[in-house]
C-alpha positions in Angstrom: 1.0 3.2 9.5 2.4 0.3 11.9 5.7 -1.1 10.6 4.2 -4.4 11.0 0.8 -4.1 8.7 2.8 -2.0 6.1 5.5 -4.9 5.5 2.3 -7.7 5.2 0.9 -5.4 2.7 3.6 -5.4 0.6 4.1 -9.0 1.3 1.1 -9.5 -0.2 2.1 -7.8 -3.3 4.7 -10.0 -3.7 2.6 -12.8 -3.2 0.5 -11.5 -6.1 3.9 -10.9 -8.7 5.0 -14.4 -7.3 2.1 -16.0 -8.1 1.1 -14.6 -11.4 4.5 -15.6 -12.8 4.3 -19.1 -11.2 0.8 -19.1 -13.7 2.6 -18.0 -16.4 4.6 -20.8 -16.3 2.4 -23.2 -15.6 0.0 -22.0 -18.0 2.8 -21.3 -21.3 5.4 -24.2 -19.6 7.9 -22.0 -19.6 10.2 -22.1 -16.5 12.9 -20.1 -17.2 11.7 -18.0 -14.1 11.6 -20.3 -11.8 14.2 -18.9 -9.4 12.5 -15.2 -9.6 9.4 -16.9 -8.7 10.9 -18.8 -5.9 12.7 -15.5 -4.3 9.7 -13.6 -4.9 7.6 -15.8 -3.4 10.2 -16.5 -0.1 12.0 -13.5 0.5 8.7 -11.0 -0.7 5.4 -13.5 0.4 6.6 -16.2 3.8 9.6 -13.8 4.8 7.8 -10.4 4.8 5.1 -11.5 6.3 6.5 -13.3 9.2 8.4 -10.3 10.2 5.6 -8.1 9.7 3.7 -10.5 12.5 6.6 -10.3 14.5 6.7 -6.7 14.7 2.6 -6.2 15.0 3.0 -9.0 18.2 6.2 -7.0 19.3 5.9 -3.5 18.1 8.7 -1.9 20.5 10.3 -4.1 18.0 9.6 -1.7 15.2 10.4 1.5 17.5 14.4 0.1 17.0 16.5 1.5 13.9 17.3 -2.0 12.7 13.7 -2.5 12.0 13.7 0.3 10.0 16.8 -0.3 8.5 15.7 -3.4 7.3 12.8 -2.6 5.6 14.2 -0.3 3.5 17.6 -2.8 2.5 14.9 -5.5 2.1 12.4 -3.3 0.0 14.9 -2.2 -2.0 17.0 -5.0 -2.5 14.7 -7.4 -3.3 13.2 -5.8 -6.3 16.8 -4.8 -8.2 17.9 -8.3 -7.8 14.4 -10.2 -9.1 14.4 -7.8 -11.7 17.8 -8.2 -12.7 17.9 -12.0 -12.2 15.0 -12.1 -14.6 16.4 -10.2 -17.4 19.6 -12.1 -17.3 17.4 -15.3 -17.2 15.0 -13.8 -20.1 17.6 -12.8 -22.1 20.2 -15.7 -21.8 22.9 -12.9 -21.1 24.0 -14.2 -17.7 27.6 -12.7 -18.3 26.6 -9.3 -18.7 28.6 -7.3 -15.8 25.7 -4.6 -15.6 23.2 -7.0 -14.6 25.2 -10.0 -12.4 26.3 -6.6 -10.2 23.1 -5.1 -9.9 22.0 -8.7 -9.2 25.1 -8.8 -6.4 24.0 -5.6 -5.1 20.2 -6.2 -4.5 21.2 -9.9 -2.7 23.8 -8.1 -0.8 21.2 -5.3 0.4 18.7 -7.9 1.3 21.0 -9.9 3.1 22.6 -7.3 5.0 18.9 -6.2 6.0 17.7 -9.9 7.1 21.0 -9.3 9.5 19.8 -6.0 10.8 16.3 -7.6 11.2 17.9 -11.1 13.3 20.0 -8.7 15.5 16.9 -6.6 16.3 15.2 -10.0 17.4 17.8 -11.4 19.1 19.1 -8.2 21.3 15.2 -6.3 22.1 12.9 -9.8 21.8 12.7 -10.5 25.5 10.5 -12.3 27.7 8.2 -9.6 29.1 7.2 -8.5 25.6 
């Protein structure tokens, strides 16, 4: 499968968790997940898919190991620090070590993998693609 149409499908499954907690909210008013549903909805939903169109418009784009490298830092990253963020925010425990560093270390994974992805953009995007 094409780099591309895999990261907007799992965009779209992001879309769907994002979504179906910004109902829950809306529905029970309780917004003590706002900021999951936020990151879920920009970093999973608008970011993946963006970069899943950039790479199905530019797919030598995707042939480069930064592409790859950021899909998996972003797709794994993502989901330890949403899930983490949200038990610290369900729970009330925001001091537990455990959870603020596994927290850390998914935002630092997705982070390092949005860099990987703005390199690959910035050094093979060119104007005869």
């Amino acid at each position: 499968m094409i780099l591309g149409t895999l990261l907007i499908k799992i965009s779209t499954v992001y879309f769907v968790i994002g979504f179906s907690i910004g109902y829950y909210m809306s529905t029970s008013h309780q917004y003590t997940l706002t900021g999951v549903h936020v990151h879920i909805n920009l970093l999973g939903w608008t970011a993946l898919t963006l970069i899943g169109i950039i790479y199905v418009l530019f797919p030598h784009l995707t042939e480069r190991v930064y592409a790859k490298i950021h899909f998996w830092l972003h797709n794994v990253g993502l989901p330890i620090m949403m899930i983490s963020l949200a038990v610290m925010l369900q729970t009330g425990n925001m001091n537990s070590i455990p959870l603020i560093t596994s927290s850390a270390v998914g935002g630092t994974l997705v982070l390092i993998g949005v860099v990987f992805f703005a390199f690959n953009i910035i050094v093979n995007l060119n104007d005869k693609a």
